[in-house]
N, C-alpha and C positions, 0 to 999 in steps of 0.2 A: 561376194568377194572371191568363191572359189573358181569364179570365172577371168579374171583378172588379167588383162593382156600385159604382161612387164615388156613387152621386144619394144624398142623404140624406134621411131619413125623417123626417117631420111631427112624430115624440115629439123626436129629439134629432138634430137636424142636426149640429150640431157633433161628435158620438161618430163619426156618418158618418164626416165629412171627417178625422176623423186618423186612422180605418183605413185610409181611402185614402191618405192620405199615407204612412203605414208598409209598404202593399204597394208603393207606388210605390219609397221606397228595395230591398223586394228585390231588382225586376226591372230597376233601372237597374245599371250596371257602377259600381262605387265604385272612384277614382282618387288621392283623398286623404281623410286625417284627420285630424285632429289627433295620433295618438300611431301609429304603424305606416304609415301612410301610402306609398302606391303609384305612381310616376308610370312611366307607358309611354310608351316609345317608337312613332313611329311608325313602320311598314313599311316596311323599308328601301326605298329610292327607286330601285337601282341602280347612281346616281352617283357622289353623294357623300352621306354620312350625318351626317356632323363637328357640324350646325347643331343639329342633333335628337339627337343624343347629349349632344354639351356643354350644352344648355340642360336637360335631363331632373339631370345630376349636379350644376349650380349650382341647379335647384332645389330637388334634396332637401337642399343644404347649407342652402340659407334653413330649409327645413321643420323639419332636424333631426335628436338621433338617432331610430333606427328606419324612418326610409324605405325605400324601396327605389325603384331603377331597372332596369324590365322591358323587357328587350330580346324582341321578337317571334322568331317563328319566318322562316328566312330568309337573306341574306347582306347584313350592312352595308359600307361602303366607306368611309372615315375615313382622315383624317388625323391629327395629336397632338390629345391630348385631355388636360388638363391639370385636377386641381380639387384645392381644398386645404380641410381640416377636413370630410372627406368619414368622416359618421358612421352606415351603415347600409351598402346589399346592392347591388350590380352584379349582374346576373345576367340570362343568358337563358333558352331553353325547352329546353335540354340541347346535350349535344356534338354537334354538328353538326349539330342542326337551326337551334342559334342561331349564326352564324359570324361575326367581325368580321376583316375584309381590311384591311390595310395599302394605302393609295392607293400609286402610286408618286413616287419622286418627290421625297418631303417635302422644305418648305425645310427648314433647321436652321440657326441663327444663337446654338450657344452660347456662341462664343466667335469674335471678329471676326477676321479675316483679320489679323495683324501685330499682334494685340491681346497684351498680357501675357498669357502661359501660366498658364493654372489658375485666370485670373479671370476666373470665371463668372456669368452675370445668374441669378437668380432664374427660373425655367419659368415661362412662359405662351404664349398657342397667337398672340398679332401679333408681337412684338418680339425674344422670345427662346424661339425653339422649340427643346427639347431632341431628340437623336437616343433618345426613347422615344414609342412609341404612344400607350402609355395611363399615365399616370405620376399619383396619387397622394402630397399630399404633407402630412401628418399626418392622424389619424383613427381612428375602428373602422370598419375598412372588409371587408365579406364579398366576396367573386368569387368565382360560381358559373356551372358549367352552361354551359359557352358553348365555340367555338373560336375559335381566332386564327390567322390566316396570314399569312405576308409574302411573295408570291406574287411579288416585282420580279427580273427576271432581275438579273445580275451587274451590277454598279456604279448600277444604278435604284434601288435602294432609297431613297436620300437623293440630294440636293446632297451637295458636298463641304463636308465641315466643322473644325473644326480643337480637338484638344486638345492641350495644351503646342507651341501654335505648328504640332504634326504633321496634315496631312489624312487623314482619313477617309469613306470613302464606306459606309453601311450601317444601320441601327439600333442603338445597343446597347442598348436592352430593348425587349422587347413590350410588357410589364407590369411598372410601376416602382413601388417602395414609398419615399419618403424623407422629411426631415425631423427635427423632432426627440423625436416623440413617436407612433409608430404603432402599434395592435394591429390584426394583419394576419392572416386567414384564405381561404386560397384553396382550393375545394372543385371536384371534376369539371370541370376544363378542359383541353384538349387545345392547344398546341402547335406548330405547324410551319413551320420556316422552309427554302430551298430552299440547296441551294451555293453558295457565292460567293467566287472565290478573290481578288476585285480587292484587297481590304486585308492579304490573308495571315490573313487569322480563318477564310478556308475558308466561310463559311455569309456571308448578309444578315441574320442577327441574331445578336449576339453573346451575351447572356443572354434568358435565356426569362421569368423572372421574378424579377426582383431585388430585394433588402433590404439600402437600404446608406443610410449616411451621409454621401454625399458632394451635401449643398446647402449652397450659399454663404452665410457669414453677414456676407461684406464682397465687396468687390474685391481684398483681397489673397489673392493667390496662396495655395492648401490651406488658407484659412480657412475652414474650415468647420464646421457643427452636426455633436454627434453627436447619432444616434437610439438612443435606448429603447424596449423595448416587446415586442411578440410578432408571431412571425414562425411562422407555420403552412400548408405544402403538403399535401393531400390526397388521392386519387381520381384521382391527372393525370397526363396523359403528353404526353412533348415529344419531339420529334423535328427532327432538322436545326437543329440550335443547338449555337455555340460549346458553352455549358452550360446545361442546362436549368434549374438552380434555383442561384440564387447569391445566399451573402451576402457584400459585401464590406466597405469599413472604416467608420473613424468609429462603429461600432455597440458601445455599452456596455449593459449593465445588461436585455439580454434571455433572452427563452426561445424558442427555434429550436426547431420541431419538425418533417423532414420525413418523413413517414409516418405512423409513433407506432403501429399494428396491424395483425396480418395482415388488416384488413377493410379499409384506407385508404392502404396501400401506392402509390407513387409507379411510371410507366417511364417509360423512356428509351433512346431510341434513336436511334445515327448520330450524334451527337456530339462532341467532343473530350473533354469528360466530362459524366457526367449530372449530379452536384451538385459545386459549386463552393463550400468554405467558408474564408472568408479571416478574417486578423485580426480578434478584436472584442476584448474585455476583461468582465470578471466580467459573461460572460455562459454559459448551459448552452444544449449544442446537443444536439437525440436525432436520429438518424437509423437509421431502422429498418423494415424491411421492405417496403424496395423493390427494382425488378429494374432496374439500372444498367447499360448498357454505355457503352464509349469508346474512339477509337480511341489515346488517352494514358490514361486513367483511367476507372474506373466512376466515384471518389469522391475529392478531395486534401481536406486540411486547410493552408492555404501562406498564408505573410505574405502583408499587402498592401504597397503603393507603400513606399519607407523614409521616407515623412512620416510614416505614422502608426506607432507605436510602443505596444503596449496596454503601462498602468500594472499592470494586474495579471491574472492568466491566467483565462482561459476554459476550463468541462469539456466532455469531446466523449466521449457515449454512441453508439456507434458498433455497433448488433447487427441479426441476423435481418436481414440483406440478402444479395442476387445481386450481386454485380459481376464483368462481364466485361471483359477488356481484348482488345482487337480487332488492333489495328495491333504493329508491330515495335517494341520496346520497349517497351510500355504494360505499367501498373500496373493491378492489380486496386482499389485503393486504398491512397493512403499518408497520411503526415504529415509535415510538413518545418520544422519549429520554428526561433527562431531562437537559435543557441547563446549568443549573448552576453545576453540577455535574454527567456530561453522563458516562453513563453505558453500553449501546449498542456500541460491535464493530458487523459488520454484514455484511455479502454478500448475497447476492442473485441471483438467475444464472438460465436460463432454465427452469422459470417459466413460464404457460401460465393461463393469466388474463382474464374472460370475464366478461364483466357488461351488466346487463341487463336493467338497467333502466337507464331514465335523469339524468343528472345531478350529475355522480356520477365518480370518480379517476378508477384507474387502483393500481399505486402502489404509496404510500405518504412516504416522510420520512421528518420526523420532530423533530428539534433540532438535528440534527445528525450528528459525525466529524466522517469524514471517511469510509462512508459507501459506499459498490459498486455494483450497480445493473445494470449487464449486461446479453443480450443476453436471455430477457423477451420477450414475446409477450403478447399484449394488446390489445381487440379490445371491440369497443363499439359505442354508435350513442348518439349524442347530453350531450356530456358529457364535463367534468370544463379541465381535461387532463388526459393524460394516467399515463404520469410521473410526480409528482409534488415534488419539492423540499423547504423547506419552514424552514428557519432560519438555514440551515445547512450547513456545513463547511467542506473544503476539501472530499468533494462526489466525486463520480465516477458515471457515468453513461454513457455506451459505448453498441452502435450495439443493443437495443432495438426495437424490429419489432413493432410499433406503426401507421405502414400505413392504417393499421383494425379499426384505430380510429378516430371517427367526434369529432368534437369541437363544443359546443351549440353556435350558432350565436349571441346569445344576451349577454353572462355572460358568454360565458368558456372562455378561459385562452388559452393556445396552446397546442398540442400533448405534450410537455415538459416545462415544465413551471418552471421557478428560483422566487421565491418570494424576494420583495426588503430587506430583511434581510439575504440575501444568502451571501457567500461568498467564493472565489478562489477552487469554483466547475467546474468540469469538465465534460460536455457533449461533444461524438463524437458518431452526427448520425449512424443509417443504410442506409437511404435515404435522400440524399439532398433534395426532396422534405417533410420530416420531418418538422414544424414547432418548433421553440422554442421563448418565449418568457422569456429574460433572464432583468430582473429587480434587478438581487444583485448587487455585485461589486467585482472586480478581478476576474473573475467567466471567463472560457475558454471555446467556445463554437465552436465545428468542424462540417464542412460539414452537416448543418442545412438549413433550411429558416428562419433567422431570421426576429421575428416579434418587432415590438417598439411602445412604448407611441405613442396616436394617435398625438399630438402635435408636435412629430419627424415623421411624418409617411412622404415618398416619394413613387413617381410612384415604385421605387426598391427596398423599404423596408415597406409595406403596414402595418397600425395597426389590431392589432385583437380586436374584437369589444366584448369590455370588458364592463358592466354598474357596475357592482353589484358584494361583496366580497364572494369568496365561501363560504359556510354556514357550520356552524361547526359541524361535524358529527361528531355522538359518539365516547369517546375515552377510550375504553374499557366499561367492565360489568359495571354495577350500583353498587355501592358501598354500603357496609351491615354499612353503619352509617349514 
């Protein structure tokens, strides 16, 4: 093209000049269009990046759906970035050639110093900057291909800020999904926040990428929108975060998927737990084939705040993942429902559980009617059980590979353990030599070793040599009140 004749010729001048015109659009770089439409960013500066990020996202909101916002190759530096009815692509030039850094620092004014707890302004980046990076709030919005850091030594992350009257110094998201209406797709982004012990969350960013319901629909206190919609993690890996993918309340009426194939699988690493899934209501969650660790959990299922209360339950597809649990007491993954008004229906299938430390479960469900966890594997040494079932009702639990699993001789419990508040639960080993010690009632227990109160114990039915109640390990994230 760079040889290009534009002079037009003496029969038809005009035929000339609009080939020239048409080779001219090849060889320029196209930035917009009317329907797909591209706007770039400029190259990161160094500094600060905030002016040239935010104006690229409000202008693909004017443009439309199908834009897209192209981040260069490089390291941007940013503050909050806020855009709302954002219907098209975020994305950079891949994991960590494109990176976006957390400035330090950030103000945050979501809630004023002595102001009413839980009355919240509306996000925006002068007046009412929330403790999230990049916070989205309704849309179809894609994020691709990029990293994220919050690189603020201990207590820099933020100003101090206040919810329910309490101070907080830190982020709590990288990447926020809210509102009341989002279809959310997050594809190959990485992740990572550094330690930070100043708030007790351990990490300067507390979730990694959140989808929750929690925007104000007034001033008063927990009134807020729920959101609807879809909720999709891909290709990504988080590291150094309370948890790396979290949904929490006010969320009805969606479809949560994080992984969904062994090609599209989710890590996590160094966490308190890698997915964090809290109360929603008639919504389906998949989560599947990803490699989880946590120093409390790879995975929970756990109420949120006791404001919100789901009207009617949520399904939780739970298969073909790693969960590791790392620290003294952690759970491989559990479910913690709540008895007087359960919400969790839930399977789980074809998980593989390791624990690395004492004294720690495999997979717990608690309060739970009709949950069914089969065809796990568990394995670990000197730990409370693999499978423990604890005030729940009409369980299932069948074909379990739990022979990878020791039992701490002084305080654990057995490979399968029924708590004396269980009831007309069902276990049917993989291995008769399988341990179970079954302490509820009506509760149906197949092709096990049954273990009993030492007080009932015989040469053919030995006790397991219990002193001490298992110790209650965290149940879910620390709560921002």
């Amino acid at each position: 093209m760079s040889n290009m004749n534009c002079r037009g010729t003496r029969a038809d001048p005009w035929l000339a000049l609009l080939f020239c015109f048409l080779g001219l659009l090849l060889i320029l770089p196209t930035t917009a269009s009317a329907a797909g439409s591209t706007i770039w960013v400029a190259p990161p500066n160094g500094k600060d990046d905030t002016a040239n990020i935010q104006a690229a996202l409000n202008a693909c909101v004017t443009r439309g759906p199908g834009c897209t916002v192209q981040l260069q190759a490089g390291k941007y530096f940013t503050k909050q970035l806020v855009t709302y009815n954002f219907r098209g692509t975020f994305k950079g030039m891949g994991i960590n050639q494109t990176t976006v850094e957390a400035l330090h620092n950030l103000q945050v004014d979501l809630e004023p110093a002595g102001g009413v707890p839980e009355s919240h302004c509306a996000p925006n980046t002068t007046t009412c900057r929330w403790p999230s990076l990049i916070l989205f709030v309704d849309g179809d919005i894609h994020v691709s291909d990029l990293s994220i850091y919050i690189t603020a030594p201990p207590g820099t992350a933020t100003t101090t800020w206040y919810f329910g009257g309490t101070p907080f110094i830190g982020l709590f998201d990288a990447l926020s999904f809210m509102g009341q209406h989002a279809n959310v797709e997050v594809d190959r982004i990485h992740l990572e926040g550094l330690p930070d012990p100043t708030d007790g969350y351990d990490f300067n960013v507390v979730n990694g990428v959140h989808f929750t319901g929690e925007f104000p629909r007034s001033p008063t206190p927990w009134d807020w929108y729920f959101l609807s919609g879809s909720f999709t993690v891909r290709s990504s890996s988080f590291k150094n975060a309370a948890v790396g993918i979290s949904q929490d309340a006010f969320v009805t009426s969606s479809q949560i998927t994080i992984g969904g194939s062994p090609e599209t699988g989710n890590h996590f690493e160094n966490d308190w737990s890698g997915i964090d899934i809290e109360a929603s209501e008639k919504s389906v969650v998949e989560i599947s084939y990803n490699v989880s660790s946590g120093t409390y959990a790879g995975m929970w299922v756990v109420p949120w705040q006791p404001v919100f209360v789901p009207t009617s339950p949520s399904r939780y597809f739970i298969h073909d993942n790693k969960f590791t649990g790392t620290g003294q007491y952690a759970e491989g993954f559990y479910f913690l429902d709540d008895a007087a008004n359960p919400w969790i229906q839930a399977a789980a299938w074809n998980n593989t559980v390791e624990l690395h430390d004492t004294l720690s479960e495999g997979i717990g469900a608690y309060n739970t009617k009709g949950t069914v966890l089969w065809n796990n594997s568990v394995t670990g040494t000197d730990g409370f059980d693999a499978v423990g079932l604890y005030s729940s009702t009409l369980d299932t639990v069948i074909n379990n590979n739990v022979s990878g699993f020791t039992v701490d001789s002084t305080v654990g419990n057995a490979q399968i353990y029924l708590d004396p508040s269980t009831t007309n639960d069902l276990v049917v080993c993989a291995e008769r030599s399988d341990t179970v010690l079954n302490q509820g009632t009506n509760n149906i227990v197949i092709g096990c070793q049954p273990l009993i109160a030492a007080t009932e114990a015989t040469a053919e039915t030995p006790a397991p040599a219990v002193s001490a109640a298992k110790p209650d390990a965290p149940r879910g994230k620390p709560r921002l009140h």
